[in-house]
Backbone as CSV, one residue per row, in Angstrom:
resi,resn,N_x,N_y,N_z,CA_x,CA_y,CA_z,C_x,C_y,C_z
1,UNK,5.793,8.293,2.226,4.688,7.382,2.340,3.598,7.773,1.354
2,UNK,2.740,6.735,0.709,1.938,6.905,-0.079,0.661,6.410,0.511
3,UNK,-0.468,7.145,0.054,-2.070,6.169,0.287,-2.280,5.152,-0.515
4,UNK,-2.559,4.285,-0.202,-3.324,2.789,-1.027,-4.386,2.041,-0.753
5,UNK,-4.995,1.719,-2.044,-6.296,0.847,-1.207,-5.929,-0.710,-1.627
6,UNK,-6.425,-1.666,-0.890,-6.092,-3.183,-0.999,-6.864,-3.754,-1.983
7,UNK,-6.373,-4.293,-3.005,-7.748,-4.317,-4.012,-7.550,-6.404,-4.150
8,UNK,-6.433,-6.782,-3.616,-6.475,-8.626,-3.773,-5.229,-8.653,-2.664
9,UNK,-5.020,-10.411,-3.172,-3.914,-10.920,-2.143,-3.146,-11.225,-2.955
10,UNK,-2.110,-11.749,-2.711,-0.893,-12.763,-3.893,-1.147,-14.047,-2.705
11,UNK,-0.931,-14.906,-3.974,-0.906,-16.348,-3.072,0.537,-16.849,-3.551
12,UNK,1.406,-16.829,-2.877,2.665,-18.095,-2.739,2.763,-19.197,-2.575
13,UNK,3.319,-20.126,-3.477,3.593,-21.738,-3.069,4.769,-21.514,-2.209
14,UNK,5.644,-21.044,-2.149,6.700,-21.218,-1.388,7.418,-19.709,-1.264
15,UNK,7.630,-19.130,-0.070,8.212,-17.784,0.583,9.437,-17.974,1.084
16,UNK,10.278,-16.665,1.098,11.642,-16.977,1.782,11.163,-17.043,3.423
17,UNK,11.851,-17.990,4.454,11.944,-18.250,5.661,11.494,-16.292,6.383
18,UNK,12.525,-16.319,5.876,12.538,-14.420,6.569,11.554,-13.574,6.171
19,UNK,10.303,-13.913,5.881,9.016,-12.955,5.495,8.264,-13.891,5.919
20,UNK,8.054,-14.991,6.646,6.723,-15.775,7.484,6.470,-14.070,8.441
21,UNK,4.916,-14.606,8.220,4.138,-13.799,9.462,3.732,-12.684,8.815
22,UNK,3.737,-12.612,7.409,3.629,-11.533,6.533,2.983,-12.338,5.408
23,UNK,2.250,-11.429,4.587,1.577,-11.723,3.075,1.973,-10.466,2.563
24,UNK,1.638,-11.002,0.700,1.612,-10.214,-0.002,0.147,-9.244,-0.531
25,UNK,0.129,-8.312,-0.520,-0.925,-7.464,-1.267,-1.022,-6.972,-2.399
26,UNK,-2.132,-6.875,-3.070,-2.315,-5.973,-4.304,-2.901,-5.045,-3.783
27,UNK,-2.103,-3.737,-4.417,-2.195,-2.341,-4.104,-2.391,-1.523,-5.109
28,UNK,-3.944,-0.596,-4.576,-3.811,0.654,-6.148,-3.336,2.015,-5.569
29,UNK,-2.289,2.120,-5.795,-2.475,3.772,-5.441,-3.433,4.631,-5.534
30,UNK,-3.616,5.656,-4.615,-4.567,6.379,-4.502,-4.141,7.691,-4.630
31,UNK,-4.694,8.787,-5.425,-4.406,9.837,-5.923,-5.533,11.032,-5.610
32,UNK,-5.411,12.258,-5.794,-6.515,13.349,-5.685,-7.671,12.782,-5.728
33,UNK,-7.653,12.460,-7.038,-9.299,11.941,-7.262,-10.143,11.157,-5.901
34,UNK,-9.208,10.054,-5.930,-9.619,8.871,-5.058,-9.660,9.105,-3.550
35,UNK,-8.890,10.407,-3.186,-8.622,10.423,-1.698,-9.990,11.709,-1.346
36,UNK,-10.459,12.132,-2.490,-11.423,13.408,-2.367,-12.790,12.917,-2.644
37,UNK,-12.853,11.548,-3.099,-14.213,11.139,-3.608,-14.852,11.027,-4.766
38,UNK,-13.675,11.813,-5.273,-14.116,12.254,-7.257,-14.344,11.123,-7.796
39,UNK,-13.699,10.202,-7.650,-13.865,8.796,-8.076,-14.567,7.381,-6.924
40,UNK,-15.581,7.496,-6.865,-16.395,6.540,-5.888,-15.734,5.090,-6.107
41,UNK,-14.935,4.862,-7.203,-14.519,3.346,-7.510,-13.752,3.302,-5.976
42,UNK,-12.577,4.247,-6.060,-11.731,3.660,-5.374,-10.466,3.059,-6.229
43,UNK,-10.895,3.443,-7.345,-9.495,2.374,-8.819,-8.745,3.760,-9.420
44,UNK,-7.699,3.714,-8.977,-7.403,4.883,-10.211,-6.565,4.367,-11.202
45,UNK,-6.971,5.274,-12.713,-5.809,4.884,-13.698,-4.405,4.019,-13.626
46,UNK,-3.887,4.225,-12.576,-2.838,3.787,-12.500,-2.653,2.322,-12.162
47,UNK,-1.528,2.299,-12.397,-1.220,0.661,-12.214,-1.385,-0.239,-11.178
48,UNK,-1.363,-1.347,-10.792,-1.074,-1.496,-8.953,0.276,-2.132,-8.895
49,UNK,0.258,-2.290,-7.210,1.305,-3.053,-7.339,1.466,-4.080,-5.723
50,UNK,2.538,-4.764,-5.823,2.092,-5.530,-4.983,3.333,-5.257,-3.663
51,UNK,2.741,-5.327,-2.122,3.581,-4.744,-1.019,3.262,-5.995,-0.379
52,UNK,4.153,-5.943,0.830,4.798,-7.121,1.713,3.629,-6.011,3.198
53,UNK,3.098,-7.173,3.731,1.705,-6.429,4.793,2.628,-7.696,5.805
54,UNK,2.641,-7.188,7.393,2.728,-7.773,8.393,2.040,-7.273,9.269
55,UNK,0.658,-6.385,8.755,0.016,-5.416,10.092,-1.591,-5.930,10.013
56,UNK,-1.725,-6.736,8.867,-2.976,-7.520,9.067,-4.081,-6.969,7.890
57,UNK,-3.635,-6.022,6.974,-4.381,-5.582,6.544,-5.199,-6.296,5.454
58,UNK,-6.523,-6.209,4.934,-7.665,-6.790,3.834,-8.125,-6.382,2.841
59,UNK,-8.472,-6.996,2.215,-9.392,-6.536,0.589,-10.048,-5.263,1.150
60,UNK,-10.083,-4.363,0.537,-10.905,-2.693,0.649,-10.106,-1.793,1.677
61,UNK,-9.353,-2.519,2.807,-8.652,-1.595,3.530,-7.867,-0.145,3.120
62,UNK,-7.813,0.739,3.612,-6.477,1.927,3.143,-5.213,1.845,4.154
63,UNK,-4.097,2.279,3.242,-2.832,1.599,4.175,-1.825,3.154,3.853
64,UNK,-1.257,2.838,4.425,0.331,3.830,4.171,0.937,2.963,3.454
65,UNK,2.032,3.190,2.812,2.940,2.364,2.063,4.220,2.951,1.537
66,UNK,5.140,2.373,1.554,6.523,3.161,1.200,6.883,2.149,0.042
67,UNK,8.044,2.493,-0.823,8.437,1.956,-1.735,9.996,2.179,-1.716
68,UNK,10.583,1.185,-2.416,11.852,0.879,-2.905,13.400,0.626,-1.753
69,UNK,13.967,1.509,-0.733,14.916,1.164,-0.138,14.839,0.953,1.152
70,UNK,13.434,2.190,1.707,12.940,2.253,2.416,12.188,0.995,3.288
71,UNK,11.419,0.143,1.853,10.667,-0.913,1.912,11.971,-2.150,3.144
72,UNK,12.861,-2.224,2.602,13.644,-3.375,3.687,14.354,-2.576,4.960
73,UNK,13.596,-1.499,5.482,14.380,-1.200,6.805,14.103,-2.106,7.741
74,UNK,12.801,-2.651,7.693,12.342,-3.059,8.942,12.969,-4.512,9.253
75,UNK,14.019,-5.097,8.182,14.285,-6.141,8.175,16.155,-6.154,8.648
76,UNK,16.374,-7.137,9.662,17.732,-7.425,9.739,18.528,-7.914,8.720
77,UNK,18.376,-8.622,7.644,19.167,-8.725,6.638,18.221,-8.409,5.486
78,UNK,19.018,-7.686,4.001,18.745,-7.170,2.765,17.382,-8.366,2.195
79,UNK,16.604,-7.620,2.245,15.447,-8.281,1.902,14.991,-8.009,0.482
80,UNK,14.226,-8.557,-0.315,14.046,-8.137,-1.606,12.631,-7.718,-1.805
81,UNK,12.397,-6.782,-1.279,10.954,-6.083,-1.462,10.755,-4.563,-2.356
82,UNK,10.036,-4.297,-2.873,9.837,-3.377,-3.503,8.514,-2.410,-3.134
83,UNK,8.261,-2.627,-2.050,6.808,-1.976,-1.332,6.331,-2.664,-0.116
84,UNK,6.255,-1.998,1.156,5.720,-2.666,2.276,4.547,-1.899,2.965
85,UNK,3.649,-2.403,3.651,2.815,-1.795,4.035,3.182,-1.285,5.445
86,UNK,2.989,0.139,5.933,3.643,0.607,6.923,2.506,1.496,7.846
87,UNK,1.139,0.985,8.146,0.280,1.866,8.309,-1.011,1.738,7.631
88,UNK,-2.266,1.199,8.671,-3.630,0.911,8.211,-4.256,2.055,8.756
89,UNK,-4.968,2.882,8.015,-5.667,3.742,8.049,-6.746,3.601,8.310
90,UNK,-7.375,3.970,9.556,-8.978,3.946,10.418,-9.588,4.924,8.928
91,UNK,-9.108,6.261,9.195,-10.443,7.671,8.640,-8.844,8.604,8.525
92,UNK,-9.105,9.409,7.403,-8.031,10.134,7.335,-9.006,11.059,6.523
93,UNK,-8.583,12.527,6.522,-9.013,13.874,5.396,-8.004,14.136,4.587
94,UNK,-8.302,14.369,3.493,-7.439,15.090,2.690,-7.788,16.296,1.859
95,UNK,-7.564,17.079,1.834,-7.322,18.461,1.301,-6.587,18.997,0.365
96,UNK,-6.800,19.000,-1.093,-5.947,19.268,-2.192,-5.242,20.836,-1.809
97,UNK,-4.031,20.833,-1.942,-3.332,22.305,-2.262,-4.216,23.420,-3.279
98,UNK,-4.580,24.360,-2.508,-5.572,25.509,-3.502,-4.470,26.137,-4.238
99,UNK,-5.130,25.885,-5.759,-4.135,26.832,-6.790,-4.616,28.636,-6.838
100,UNK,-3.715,29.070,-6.742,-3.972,30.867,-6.793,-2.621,31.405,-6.787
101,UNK,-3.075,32.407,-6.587,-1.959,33.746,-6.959,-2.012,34.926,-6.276
């Protein structure tokens, strides 16, 4: 599972039958920087991308998120997703690994 923040929506003219009750999201991953504060945006370098949400989540929210095979467990037949949202985050800490010796 990865951290993400919700940064838009995708809008669809037309969805497969078997993903009603769900939207799409734009997602930035969130990294050291972003999960420690270093970066007040909330944007990191990286790319976004877009996950399949059935838990309600919104613009600015933080989510859990899994990617790639993982993404179609929750579904009875082979679904074509590449990221789902699995987990809205109230308040979470994070704590970088201390480098030493």
């Amino acid at each position: 599972m990865k951290v993400g923040k919700v940064i838009g929506n995708v809008t669809l003219s037309h969805a497969d039958s078997g993903l009603r009750g769900g939207r799409y999201l734009v997602v930035m991953p969130q990294g050291a920087k972003e999960l420690t504060g270093q970066n007040p945006s909330g944007l990191s370098d990286a790319w976004a991308l877009v996950a399949y949400d059935n838990l309600g989540a919104g613009v600015g929210d933080d989510i859990l998120y899994v990617e790639g095979a993982e993404a179609m467990q929750p579904f009875e037949h082979r679904t074509p997703l590449d990221a789902i949202s699995v987990a809205l985050l109230d308040t979470y800490r994070y704590e970088p690994p201390q480098s030493g010796g």
